[in-house]
C-alpha positions as CSV (number, residue, x, y, z in Angstrom):
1,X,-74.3,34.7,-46.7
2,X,-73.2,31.2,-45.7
3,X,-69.8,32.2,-45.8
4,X,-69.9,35.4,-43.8
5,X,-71.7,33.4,-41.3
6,X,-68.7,30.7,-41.2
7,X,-66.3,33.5,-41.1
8,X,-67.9,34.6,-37.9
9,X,-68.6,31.9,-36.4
10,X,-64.7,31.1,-36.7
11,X,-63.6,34.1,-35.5
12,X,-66.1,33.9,-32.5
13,X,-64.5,30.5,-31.6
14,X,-61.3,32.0,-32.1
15,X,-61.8,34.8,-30.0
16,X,-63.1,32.5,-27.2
17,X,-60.1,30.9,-27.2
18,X,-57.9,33.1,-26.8
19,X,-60.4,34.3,-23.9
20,X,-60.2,31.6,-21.8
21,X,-56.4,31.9,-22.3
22,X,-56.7,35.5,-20.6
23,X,-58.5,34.4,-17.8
24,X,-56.2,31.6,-16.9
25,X,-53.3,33.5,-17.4
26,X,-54.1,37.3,-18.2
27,X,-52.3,38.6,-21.2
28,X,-49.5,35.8,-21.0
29,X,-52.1,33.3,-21.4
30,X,-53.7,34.8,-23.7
31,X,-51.0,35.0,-26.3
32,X,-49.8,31.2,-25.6
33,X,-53.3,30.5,-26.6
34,X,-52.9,32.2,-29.8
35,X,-49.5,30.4,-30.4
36,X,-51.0,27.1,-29.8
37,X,-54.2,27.8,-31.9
38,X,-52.0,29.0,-34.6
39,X,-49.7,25.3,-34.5
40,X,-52.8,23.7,-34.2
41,X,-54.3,25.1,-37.1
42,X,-50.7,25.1,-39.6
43,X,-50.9,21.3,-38.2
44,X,-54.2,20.8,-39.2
45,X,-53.5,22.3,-42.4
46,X,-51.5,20.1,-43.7
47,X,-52.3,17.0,-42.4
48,X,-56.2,16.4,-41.4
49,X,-56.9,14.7,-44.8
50,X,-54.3,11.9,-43.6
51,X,-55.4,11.7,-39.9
52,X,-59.0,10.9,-41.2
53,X,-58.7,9.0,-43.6
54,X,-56.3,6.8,-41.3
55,X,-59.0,7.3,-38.2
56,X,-60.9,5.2,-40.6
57,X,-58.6,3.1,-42.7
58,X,-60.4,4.1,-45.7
59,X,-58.6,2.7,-48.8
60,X,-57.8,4.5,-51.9
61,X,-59.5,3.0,-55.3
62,X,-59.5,4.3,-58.5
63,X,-61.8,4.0,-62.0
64,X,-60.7,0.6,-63.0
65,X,-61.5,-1.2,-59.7
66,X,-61.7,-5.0,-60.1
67,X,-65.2,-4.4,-58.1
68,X,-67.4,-2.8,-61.0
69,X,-69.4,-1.1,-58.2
70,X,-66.7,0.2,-56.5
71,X,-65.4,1.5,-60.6
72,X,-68.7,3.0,-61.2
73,X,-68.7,5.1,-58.0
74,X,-65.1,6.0,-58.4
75,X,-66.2,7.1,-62.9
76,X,-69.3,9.1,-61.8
77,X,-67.0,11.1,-58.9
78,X,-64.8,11.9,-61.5
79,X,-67.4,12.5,-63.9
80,X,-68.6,15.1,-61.8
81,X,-65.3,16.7,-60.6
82,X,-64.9,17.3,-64.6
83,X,-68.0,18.7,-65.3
84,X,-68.2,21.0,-61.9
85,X,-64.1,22.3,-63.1
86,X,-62.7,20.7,-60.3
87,X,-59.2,18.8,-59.4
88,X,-59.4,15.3,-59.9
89,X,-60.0,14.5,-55.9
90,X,-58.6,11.3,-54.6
91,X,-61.4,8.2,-53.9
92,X,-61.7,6.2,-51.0
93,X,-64.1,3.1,-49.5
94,X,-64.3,2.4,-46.2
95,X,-65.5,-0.3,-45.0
96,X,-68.1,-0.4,-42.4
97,X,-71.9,-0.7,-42.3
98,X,-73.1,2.5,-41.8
99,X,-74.0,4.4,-44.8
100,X,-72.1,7.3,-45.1
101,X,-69.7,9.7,-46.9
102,X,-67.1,12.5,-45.9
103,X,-64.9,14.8,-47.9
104,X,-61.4,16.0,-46.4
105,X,-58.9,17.6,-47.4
106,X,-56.8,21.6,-47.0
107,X,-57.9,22.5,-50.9
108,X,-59.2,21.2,-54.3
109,X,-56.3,20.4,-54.7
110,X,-55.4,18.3,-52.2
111,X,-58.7,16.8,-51.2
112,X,-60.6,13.0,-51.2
113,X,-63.8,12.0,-50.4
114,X,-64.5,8.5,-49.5
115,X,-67.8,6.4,-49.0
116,X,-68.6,3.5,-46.9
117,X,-69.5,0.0,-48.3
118,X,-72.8,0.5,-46.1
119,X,-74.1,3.5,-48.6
120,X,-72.7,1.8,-51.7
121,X,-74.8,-1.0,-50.3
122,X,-77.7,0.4,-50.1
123,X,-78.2,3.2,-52.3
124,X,-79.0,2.8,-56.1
125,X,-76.3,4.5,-58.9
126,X,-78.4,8.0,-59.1
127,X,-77.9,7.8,-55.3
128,X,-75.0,7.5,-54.4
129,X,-74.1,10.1,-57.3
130,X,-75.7,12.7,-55.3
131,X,-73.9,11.9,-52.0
132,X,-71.0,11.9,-54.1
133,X,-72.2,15.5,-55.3
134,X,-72.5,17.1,-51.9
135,X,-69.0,15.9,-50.8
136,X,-67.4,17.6,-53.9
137,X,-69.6,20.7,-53.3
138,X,-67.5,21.0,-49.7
139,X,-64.4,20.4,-51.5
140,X,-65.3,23.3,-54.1
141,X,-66.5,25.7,-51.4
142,X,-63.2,25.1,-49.4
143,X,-65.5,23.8,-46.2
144,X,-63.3,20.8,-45.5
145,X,-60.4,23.0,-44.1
146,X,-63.0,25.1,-42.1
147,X,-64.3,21.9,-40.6
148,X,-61.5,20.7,-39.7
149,X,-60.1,24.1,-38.2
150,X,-63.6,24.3,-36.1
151,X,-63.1,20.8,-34.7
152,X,-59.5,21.6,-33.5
153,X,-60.2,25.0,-32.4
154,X,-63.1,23.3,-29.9
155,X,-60.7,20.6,-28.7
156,X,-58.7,23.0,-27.8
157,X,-61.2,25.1,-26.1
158,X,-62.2,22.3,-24.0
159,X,-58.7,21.2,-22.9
160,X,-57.8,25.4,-22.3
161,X,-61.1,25.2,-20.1
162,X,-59.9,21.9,-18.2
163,X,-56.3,23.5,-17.4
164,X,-58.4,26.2,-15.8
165,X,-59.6,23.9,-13.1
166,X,-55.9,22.7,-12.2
167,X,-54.2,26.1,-12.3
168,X,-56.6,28.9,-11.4
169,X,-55.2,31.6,-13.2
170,X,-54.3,34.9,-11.9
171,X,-55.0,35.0,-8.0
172,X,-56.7,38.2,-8.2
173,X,-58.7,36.6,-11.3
174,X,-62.0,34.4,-11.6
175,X,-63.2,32.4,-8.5
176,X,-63.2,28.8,-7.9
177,X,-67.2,29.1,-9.0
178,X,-66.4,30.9,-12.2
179,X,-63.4,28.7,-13.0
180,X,-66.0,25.7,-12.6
181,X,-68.2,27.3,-14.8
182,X,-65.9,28.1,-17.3
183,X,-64.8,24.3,-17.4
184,X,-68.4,23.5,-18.0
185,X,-69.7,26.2,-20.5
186,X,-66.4,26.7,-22.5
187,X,-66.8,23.9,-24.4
188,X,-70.3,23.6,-24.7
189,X,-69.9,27.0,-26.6
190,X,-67.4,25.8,-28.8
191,X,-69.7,23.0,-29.7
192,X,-72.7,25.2,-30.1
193,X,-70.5,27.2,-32.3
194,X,-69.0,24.1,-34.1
195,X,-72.4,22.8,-34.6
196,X,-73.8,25.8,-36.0
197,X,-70.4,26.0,-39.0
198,X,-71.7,22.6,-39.7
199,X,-75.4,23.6,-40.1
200,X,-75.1,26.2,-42.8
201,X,-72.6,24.5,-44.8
202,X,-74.9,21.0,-44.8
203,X,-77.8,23.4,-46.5
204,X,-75.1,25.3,-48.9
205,X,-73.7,21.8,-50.1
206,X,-76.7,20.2,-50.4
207,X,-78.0,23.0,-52.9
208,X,-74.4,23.1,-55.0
209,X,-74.3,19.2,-54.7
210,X,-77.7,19.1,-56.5
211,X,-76.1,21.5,-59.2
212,X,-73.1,19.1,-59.6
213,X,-74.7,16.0,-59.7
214,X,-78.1,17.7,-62.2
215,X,-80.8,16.4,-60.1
216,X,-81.5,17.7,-56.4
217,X,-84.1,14.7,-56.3
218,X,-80.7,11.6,-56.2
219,X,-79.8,13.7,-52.9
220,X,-82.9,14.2,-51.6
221,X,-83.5,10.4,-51.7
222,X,-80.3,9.2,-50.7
223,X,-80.9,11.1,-47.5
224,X,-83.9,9.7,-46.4
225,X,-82.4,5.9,-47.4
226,X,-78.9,7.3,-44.9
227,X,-81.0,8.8,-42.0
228,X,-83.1,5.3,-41.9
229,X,-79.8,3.3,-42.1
230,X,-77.8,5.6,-40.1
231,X,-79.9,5.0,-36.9
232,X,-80.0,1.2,-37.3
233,X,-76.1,0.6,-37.4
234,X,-73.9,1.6,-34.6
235,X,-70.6,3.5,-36.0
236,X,-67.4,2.5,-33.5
237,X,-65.3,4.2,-35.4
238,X,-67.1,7.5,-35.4
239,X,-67.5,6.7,-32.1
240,X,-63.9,7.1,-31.1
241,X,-63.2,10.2,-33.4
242,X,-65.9,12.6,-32.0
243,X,-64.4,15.8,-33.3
244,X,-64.8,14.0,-37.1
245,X,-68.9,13.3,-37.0
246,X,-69.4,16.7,-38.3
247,X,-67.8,15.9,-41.9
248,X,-69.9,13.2,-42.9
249,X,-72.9,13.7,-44.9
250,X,-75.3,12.3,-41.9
251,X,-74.5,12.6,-38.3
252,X,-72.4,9.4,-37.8
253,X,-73.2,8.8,-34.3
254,X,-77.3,8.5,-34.9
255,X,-76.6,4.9,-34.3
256,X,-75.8,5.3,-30.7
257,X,-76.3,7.2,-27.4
258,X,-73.8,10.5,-28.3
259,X,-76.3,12.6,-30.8
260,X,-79.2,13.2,-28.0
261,X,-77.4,16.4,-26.9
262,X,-76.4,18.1,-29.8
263,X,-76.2,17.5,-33.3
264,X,-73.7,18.4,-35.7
265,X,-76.4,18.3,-38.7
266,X,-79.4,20.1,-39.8
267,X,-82.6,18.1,-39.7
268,X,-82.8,15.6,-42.8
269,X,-86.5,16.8,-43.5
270,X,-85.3,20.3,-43.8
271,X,-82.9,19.1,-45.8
272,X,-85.1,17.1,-48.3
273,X,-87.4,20.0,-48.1
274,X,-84.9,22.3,-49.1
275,X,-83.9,19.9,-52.3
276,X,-87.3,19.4,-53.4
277,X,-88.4,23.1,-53.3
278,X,-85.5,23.6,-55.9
279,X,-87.0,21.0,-57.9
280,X,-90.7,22.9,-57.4
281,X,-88.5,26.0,-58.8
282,X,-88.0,24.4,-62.1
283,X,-84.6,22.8,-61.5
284,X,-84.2,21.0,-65.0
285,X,-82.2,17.7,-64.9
286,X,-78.5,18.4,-66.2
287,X,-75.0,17.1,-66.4
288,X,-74.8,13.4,-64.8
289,X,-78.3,13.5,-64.8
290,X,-79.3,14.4,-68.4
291,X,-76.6,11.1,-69.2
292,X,-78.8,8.7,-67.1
293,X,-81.7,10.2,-68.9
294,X,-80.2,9.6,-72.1
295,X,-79.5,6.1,-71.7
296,X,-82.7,4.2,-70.9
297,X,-81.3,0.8,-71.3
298,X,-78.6,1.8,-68.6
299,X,-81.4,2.7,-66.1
300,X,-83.9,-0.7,-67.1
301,X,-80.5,-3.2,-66.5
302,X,-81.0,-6.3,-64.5
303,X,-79.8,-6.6,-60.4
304,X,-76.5,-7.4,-60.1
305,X,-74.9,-10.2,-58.4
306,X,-74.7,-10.2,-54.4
307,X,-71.4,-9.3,-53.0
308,X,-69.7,-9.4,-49.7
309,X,-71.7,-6.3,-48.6
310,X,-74.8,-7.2,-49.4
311,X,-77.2,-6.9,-52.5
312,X,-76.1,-5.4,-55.6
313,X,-78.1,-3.0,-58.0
314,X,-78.0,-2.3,-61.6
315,X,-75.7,0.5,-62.6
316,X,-78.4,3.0,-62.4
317,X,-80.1,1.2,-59.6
């Protein structure tokens, strides 16, 4: 259901593109909007994992980081990635304060996901596990490349919609008054439609992420800990990269003034609610989960020592 709904949702944006091409320059227009959505999608394609990942100069690590926190969250993502049949993805850190997480990438294939030191800072093992889960549940239901193909499609609305104020169109077309309004609605549709892509994948993730990672309770605490943390620390980087705050985890831009409008996420109580009725349905602790489980001493160690981003847990937290 949640990927007829994306489908449709895409080609409504799509279709509204190529609208607002018509009506600035009739059937000419409309087919140079179609050309330029089609470059900006093959563009996309093939390079939106590298523009991200750059927005944020998020740095590859692997399993034998000299940081053993950064080495355990780099062994349980591919831990998981194993046990969900999955390409090893590429793992990233980023650092800044915020806690958060994003996946990227066109494919399995060809994806990463990357956290920042802000979550591995605050979230215990278990945790950030789950996190980890529900970015490698996007990269297994392909919704990284639909993400980023919604976010370029409503840039491109917006600046179709902004040439419409300049050049007018056909004479015997749309007013001044419905150029105007079409400048100012155009792109709130495409955000509304944006927005709502974002939405159902968040809950679809979420449930597969709990499946990957064998708990839906790790998740379901992790994103109460984010949403609390989220709020208190301003994201400048998320900041500059609008069109990007709909890939991570929790809305990015909580921390400051841009999220009282719209909001690229579903509500984090819905969200928790959602986990925890699968839980009430008899979800049984498996996979990753069944390991921590299994090895009590793992879960009882002692904190670790304090680092340059703050306190340090225990390997299971």
């Amino acid at each position: 259901m949640n990927t007829t709904k994306t489908f449709m949702l895409l080609a409504a944006m799509t279709a509204l593109f190529m609208g607002i091409g018509f009506l600035i320059g009739g059937t000419s227009g409309m087919a140079i909007a179609f050309v330029v959505a089609a470059g900006m999608n093959v563009f996309s394609y093939w390079n939106s994992d590298k523009m991200v990942l750059s927005a944020y100069r998020a740095v590859e690590v692997g399993p034998d980081h000299r940081d053993p926190l950064i080495a355990t969250y780099a062994q349980d993502v591919l831990a998981m990635a194993q046990k969900a049949n999955m390409p090893r993805p590429r793992i990233y850190v980023i650092q800044n304060p915020q806690p958060n997480a994003f996946a990227t990438g066109r494919n399995p294939e060809n994806a990463a996901v990357a956290a920042t030191t802000g979550l591995l800072s605050l979230l215990n093992r278990q945790e950030i596990a789950g996190v980890m889960a529900h970015e490698l549940a996007h990269v297994k239901s392909h919704d990284t490349l639909t993400m980023t193909v919604a976010a370029t499609l409503a840039g491109a609305i917006g600046m179709l919609a902004n040439f419409a104020m300049f050049f007018g169109g056909d004479r015997e077309r749309p007013n001044p008054i419905a150029l105007i309004a079409m400048m100012l609605f155009a792109p709130m549709a495409a955000a509304v439609v944006q927005m709502a892509i974002s939405r159902s994948r968040e809950y679809e993730a979420d449930r597969l992420g709990a499946e990957i990672a064998g708990d839906p309770q790790w998740l379901a605490s992790a994103l109460q800990k984010i949403q609390s943390g989220a709020r208190q620390v301003h994201n400048e980087d998320a900041e500059r990269n609008l069109a990007t705050a709909h890939m991570f985890i929790i809305n990015p831009l909580a921390g400051g003034l841009r999220d009282k409008l719209f909001s690229t996420h579903p509500a984090t109580e819905n969200r928790v609610a959602q986990l925890r009725a699968m839980v009430a349905a008899g979800a049984r602790p498996h996979g990753l989960a069944a390991t921590a489980q299994a090895a009590p001493d793992e879960n009882q160690a002692p904190q670790g020592r304090a680092g340059p981003w703050g306190r340090r847990k225990g390997p299971w937290g």
